[in-house]
C-alpha positions as CSV (number, residue, x, y, z in Angstrom):
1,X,0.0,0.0,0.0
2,X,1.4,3.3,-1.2
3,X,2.4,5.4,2.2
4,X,1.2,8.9,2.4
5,X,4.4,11.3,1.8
6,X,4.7,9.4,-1.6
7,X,0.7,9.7,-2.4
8,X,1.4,13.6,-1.7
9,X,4.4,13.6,-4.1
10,X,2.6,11.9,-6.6
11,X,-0.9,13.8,-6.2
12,X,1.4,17.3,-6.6
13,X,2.9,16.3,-9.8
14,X,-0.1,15.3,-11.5
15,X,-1.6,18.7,-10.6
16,X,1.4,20.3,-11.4
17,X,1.1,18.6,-14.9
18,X,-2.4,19.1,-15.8
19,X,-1.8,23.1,-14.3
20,X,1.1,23.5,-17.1
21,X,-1.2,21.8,-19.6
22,X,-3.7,23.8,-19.1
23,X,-1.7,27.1,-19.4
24,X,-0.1,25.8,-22.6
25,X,-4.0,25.0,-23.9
26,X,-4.7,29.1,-23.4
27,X,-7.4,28.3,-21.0
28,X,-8.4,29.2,-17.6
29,X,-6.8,27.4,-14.3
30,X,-9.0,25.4,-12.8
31,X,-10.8,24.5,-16.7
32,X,-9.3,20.8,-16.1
33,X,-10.2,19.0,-13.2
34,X,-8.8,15.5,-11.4
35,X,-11.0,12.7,-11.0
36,X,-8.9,10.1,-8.8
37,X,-9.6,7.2,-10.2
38,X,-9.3,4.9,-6.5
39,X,-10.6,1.5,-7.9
40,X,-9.2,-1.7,-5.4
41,X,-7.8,1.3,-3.2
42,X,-8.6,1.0,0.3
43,X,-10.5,3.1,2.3
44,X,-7.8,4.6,4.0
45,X,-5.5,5.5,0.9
46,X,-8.7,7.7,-0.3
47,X,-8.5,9.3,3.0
48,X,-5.5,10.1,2.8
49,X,-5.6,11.4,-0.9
50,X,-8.5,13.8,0.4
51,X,-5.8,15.1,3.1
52,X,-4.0,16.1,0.4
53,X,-6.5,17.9,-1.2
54,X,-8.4,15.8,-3.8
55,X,-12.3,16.2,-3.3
56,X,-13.4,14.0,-6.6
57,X,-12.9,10.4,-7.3
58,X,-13.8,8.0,-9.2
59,X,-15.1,4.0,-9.1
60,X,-15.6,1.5,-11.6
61,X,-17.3,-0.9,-9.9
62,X,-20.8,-0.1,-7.8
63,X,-20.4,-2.9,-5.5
64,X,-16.6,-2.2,-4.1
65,X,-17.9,2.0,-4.2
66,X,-20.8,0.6,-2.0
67,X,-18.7,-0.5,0.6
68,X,-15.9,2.2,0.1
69,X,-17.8,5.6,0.1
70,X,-18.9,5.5,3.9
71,X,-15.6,3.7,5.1
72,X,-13.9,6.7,3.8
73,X,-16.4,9.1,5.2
74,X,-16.5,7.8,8.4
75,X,-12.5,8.4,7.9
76,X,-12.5,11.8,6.2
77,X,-15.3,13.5,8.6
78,X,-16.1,16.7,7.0
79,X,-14.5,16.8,3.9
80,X,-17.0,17.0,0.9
81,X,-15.8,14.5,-1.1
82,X,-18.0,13.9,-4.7
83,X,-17.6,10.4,-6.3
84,X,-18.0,9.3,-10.2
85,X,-18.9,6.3,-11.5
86,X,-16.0,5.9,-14.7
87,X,-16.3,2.2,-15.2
88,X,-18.8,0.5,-17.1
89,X,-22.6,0.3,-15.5
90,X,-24.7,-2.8,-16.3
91,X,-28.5,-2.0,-16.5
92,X,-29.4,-4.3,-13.9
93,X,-27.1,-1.5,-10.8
94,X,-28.6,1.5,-12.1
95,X,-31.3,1.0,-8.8
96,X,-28.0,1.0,-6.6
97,X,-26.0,3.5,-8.6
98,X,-28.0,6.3,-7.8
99,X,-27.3,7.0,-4.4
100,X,-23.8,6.2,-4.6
101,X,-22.8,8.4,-7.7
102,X,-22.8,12.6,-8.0
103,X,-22.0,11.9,-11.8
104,X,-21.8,8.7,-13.8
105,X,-19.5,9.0,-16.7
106,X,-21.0,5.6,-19.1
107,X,-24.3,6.1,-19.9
108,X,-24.1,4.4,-23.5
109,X,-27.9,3.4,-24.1
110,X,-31.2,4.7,-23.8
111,X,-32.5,1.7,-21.6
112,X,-30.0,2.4,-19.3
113,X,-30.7,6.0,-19.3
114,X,-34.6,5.1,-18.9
115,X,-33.5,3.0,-15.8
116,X,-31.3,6.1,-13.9
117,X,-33.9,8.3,-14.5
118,X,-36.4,6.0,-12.5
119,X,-34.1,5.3,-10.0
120,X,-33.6,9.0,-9.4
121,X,-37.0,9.9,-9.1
122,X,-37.6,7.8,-6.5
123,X,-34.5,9.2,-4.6
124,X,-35.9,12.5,-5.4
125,X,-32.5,13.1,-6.9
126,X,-31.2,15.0,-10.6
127,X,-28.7,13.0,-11.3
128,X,-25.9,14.2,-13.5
129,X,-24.4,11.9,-16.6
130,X,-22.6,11.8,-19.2
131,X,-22.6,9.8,-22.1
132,X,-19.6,7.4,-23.2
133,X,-18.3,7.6,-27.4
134,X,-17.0,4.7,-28.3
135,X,-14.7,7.1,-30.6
136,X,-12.8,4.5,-33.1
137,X,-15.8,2.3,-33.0
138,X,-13.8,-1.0,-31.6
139,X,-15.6,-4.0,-30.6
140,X,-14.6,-5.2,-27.6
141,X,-15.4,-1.6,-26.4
142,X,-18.5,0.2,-24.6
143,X,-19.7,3.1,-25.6
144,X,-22.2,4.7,-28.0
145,X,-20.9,5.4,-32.2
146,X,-20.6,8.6,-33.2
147,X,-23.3,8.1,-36.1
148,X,-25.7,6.7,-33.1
149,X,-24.8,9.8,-30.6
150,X,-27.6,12.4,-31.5
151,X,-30.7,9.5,-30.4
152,X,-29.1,8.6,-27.3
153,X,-28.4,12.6,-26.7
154,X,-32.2,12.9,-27.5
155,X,-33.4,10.3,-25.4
156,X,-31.7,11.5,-22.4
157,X,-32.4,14.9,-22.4
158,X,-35.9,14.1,-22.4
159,X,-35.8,12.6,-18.7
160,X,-36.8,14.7,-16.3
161,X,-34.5,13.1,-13.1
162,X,-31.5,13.1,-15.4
163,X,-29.0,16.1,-16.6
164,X,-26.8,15.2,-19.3
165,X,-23.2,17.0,-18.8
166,X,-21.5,15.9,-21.4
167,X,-19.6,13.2,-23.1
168,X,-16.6,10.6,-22.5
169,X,-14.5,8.6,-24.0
170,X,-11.5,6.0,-23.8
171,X,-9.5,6.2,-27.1
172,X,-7.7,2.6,-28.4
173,X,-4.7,2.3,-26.3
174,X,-1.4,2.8,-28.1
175,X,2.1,3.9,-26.7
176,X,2.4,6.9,-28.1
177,X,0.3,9.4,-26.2
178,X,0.2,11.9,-29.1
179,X,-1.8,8.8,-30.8
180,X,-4.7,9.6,-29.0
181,X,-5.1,13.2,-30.0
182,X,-7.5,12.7,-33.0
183,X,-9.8,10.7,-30.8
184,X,-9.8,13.7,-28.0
185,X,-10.4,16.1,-31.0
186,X,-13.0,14.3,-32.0
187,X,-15.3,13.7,-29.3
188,X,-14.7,18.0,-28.0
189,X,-16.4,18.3,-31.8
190,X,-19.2,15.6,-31.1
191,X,-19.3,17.4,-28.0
192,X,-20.3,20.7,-29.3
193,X,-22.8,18.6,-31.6
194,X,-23.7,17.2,-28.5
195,X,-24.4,20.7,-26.4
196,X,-26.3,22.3,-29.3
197,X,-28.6,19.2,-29.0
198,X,-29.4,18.9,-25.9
199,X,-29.9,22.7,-25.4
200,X,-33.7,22.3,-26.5
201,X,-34.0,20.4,-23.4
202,X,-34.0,20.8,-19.8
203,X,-30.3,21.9,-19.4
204,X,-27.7,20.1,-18.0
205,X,-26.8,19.6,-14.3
206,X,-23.6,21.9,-12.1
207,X,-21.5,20.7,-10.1
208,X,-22.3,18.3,-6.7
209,X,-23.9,20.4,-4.7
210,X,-24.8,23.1,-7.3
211,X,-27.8,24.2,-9.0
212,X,-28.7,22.9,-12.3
213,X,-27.1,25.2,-15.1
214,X,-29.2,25.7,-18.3
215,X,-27.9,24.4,-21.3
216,X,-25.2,26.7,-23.2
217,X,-23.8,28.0,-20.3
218,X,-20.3,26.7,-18.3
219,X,-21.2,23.3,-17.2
220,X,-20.7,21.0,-20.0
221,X,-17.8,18.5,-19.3
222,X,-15.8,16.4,-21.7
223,X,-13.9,13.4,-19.8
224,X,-11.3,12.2,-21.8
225,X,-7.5,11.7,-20.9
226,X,-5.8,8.8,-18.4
227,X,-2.6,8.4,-17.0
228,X,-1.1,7.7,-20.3
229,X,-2.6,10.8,-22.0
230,X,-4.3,13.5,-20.1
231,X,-1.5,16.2,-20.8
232,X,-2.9,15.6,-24.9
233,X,-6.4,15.1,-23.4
234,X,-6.2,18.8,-21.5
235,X,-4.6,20.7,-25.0
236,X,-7.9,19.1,-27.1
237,X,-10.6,19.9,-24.3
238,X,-10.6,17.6,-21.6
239,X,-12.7,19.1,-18.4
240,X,-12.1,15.9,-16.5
241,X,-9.0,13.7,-16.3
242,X,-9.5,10.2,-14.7
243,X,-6.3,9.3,-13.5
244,X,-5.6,6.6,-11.5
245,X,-2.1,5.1,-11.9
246,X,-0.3,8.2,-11.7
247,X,-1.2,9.0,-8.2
248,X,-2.0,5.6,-6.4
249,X,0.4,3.2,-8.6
250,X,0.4,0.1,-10.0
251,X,-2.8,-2.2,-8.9
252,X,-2.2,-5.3,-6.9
């Protein structure tokens, strides 16, 4: 288990990174944000990580962030801590996604969608998501196709306990980190697509613990960029980063 003066080192230079990328992009500090991805982490690394500042992470699986998130409230007292679901959500743990999640990153199907949106109303929640691109269109990958995008954008603006925020995607992996740029400039221009879509609709959701933002104003988030890649991620558009290696190591 990674100790925490390391964890601090390691949680600086990735903000130090994604700062300098974000200056080099011409945008505003703060435009890019971390989502720490902490899957198989234990409670107390999160913890920690929050003592060092992070406030947003991210899960992939709804069962281990079921027994995580209240482990590492009842060890970070407090701290307002927002979690995201990143990993890939079967239709049949939408009803115990819900509570759990302040944004889920994977819609990719309007039968999903249909199934969050229920699960919200009855939690009285409006719950934020974004929809996942399957970008270069490989198999073995979730995700909607870019040709399919503008339906499934339809269908989810149209539910009343859901507020789409944007889009995501996980490019084919390849060595070369500049590789993935024409997949992160591709989905920031389906993104725009996207936006001018949904803006006949309801709007799409702020921030946890913010009021819903109409659609066409600041808000909209593109999540796009890993530990491989975020630096390219951040100069095409990226809004969220999901990195997990970088900060908490190699998994076990």
């Amino acid at each position: 288990m990674i100790e925490e003066p390391e964890l601090v080192e390691r949680i600086r230079a990735v903000q130090g990174r994604i700062e300098a990328a974000t200056s080099r992009s011409g945008r505003q500090p703060g435009s890019a944000r971390l989502v720490a991805v902490s899957k198989t982490m234990p409670a107390a690394v999160v913890a920690a990580a929050t003592r060092a500042g992070l406030a947003l992470f991210g899960e992939n699986r709804v069962q281990e962030a079921a027994e995580k998130i209240p482990a590492v409230a009842a060890l970070a007292p407090g701290r307002a801590i927002a979690w995201h679901l990143v990993g890939h959500l079967q239709s049949n743990k939408a009803n115990a996604a819900v509570p759990l999640f302040d944004l889920i990153h994977s819609v990719d199907d309007a039968e999903l969608a249909r199934r969050l949106d229920r699960a919200a109303a009855r939690a009285g929640k409006l719950l934020g998501v974004l929809v996942q691109v399957n970008v270069a269109g490989e198999a073995a990958k979730s995700g909607v196709s870019p040709g399919e995008l503008g339906p499934l954008v339809d269908a989810v603006a149209a539910l009343p306990h859901l507020a789409l925020r944007g889009l995501m995607t996980i490019p084919p992996h390849a060595p070369d980190p500049q590789a993935s740029r024409r997949h992160f400039a591709a989905l920031r221009e389906q993104g725009e697509r996207a936006r001018a879509r949904a803006g006949a609709g309801k709007g799409v959701a702020a921030g946890a613990g913010e009021p819903p933002e109409p659609a066409g104003t600041e808000g909209w988030e593109l999540s796009m960029g890993m530990t491989e890649d975020f630096e390219v991620a951040i100069e095409e558009g990226a809004t969220l980063v999901r990195v997990g290696r970088a900060i908490f190591g190699d998994r076990s």
